[in-house]
C-alpha positions in Angstrom: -48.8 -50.5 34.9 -46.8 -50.4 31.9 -43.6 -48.0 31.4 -42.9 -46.8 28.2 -39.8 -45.0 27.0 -40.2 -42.2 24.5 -36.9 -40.7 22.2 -36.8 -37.2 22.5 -34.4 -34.9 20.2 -34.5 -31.2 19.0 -31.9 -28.3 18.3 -31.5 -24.5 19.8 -31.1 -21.5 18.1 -27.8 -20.2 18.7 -25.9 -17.2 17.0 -22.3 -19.2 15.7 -19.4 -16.8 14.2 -17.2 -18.3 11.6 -13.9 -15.9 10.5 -11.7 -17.1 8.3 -9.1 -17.2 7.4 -7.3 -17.2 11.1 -4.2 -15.5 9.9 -3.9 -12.6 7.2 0.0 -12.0 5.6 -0.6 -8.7 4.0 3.0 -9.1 2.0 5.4 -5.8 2.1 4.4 -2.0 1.4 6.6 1.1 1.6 7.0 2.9 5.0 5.0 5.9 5.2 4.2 5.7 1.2 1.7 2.3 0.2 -0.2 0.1 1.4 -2.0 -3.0 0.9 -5.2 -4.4 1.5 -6.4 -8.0 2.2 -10.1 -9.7 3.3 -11.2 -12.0 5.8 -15.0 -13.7 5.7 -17.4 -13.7 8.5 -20.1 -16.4 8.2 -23.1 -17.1 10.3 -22.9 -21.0 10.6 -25.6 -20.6 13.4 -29.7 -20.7 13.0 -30.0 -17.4 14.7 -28.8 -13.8 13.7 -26.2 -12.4 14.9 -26.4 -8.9 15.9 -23.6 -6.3 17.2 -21.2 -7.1 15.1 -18.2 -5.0 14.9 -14.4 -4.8 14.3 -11.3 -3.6 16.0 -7.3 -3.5 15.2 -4.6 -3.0 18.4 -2.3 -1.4 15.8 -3.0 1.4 13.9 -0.6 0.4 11.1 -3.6 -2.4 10.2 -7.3 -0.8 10.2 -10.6 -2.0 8.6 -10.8 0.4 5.1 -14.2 -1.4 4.2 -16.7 -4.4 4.3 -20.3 -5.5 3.8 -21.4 -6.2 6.8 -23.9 -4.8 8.8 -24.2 -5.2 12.7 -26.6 -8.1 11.9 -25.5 -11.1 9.7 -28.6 -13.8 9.1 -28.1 -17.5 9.2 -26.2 -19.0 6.1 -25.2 -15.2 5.3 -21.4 -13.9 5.1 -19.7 -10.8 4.5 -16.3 -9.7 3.9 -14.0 -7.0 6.0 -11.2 -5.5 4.3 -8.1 -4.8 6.4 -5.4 -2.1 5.2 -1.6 -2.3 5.9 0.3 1.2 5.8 3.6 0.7 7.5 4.8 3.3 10.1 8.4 1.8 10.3 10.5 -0.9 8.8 10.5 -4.2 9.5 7.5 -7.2 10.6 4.9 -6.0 11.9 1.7 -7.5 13.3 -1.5 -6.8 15.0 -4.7 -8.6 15.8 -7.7 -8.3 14.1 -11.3 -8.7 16.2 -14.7 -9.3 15.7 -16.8 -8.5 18.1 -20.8 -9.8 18.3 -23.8 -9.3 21.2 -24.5 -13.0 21.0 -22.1 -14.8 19.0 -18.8 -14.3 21.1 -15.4 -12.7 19.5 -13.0 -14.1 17.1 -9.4 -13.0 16.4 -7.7 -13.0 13.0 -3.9 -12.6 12.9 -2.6 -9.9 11.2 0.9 -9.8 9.6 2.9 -7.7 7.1 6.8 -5.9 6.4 7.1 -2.5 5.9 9.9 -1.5 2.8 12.3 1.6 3.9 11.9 4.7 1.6 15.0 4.6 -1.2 14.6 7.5 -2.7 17.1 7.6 -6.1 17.4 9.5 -9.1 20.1 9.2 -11.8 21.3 11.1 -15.3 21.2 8.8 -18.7 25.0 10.6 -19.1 27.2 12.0 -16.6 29.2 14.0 -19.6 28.1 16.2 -22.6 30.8 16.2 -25.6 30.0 19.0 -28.0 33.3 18.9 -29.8 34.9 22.0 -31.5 32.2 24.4 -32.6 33.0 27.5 -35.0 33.0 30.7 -33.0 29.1 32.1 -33.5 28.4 28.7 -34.3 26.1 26.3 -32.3 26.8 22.6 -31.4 24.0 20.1 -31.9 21.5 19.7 -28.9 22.1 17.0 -27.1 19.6 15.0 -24.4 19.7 14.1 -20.9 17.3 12.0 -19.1 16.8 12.2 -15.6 15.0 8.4 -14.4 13.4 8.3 -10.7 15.5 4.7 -9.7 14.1 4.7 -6.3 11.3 3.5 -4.9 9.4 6.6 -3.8 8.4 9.9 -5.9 11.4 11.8 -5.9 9.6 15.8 -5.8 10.4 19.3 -6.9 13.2 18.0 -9.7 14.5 21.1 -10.7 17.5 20.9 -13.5 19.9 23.6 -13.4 23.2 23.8 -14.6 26.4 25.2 -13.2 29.1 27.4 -14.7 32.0 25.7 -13.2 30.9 22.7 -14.9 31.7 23.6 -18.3 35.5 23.4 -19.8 36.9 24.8 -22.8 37.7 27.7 -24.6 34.2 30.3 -25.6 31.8 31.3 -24.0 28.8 28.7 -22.3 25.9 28.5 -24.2 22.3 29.3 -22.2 21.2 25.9 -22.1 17.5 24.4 -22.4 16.4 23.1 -18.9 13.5 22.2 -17.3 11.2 24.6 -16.6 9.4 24.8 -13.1 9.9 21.4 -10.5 8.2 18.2 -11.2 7.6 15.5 -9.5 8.7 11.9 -10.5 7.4 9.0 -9.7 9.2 5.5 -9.7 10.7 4.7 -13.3 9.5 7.8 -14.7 11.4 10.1 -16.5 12.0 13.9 -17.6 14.2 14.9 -20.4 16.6 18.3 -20.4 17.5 19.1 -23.5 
């Protein structure tokens, strides 16, 4: 008889996890303060869904604050995971991101970031108040200070007093106008004590 050779081809439906990108640098934030946020994409490049997806950080300074996907992801579909940096100390830090799927394996982004020490600051616009010679029952012009938050975390419960030892000169010390109750300044605001 006569033998005949037939080509045979065809494709199976898999489940195939894309992440990208493989590494995140989620730049600096302020210990204990800020944070930042970054993405990463997860694509089905497979013919099949894949189902069970979920997500998991090994350091708590680096946690998933949102996404779009479900625990299925169709073919050709993607979604987006947003990861959130809040520094517990100073200094790199890193972490692993992972993606976790029933059928489609795991994948592992790379997590990096630099948490900022706290510099709290605040300074005076003048460090000295000249009122000159002023007639006695008289009053001396008012004059302006301006208190500036120069650090880089809200400086609270600002509270402007002033001190008798601080004044020199002959007569008596005026009642000055100061601020009235504590506020809280954030960095580069200011308050004004008249």
């Amino acid at each position: 008889g006569t033998l005949y050779s037939v080509a045979l081809s065809g494709s199976g439906n898999a489940a195939v996890m894309s992440v990208s990108p493989s590494s995140l640098n989620l730049g600096s934030a302020i210990v204990n303060y800020a944070n930042t946020t970054a993405q990463a994409t997860v694509t089905n490049v497979g013919n099949k869904d894949i189902t069970g997806l979920s997500f998991s950080s090994n350091q708590a300074e680096f946690t998933v604050s949102a996404q779009t996907c479900g625990a299925t992801v169709a073919p050709a579909a993607s979604c987006t995971v947003t990861i959130r940096f809040a520094p517990t100390a100073a200094g790199a830090r890193s972490a692993t991101l992972s993606a976790f799927t029933a059928n489609a394996g795991s994948a592992g982004v790379s997590l990096q970031g630099t948490g900022t020490p706290q510099a709290p600051s605040a300074a005076a616009s003048v460090t000295t108040l000249p009122f000159g010679s002023i007639p006695v029952d008289g009053s001396s012009v008012a004059q302006q200070v301006t208190f500036t938050n120069t650090g880089n975390v809200t400086v609270n419960a600002v509270d402007v007093t002033e001190g008798v030892g601080s004044f020199t000169g002959t007569g008596g010390l005026p009642t000055p106008v100061l601020l009235s109750g504590d506020v809280d300044l954030a960095p580069t605001e200011t308050v004004v004590s008249k």
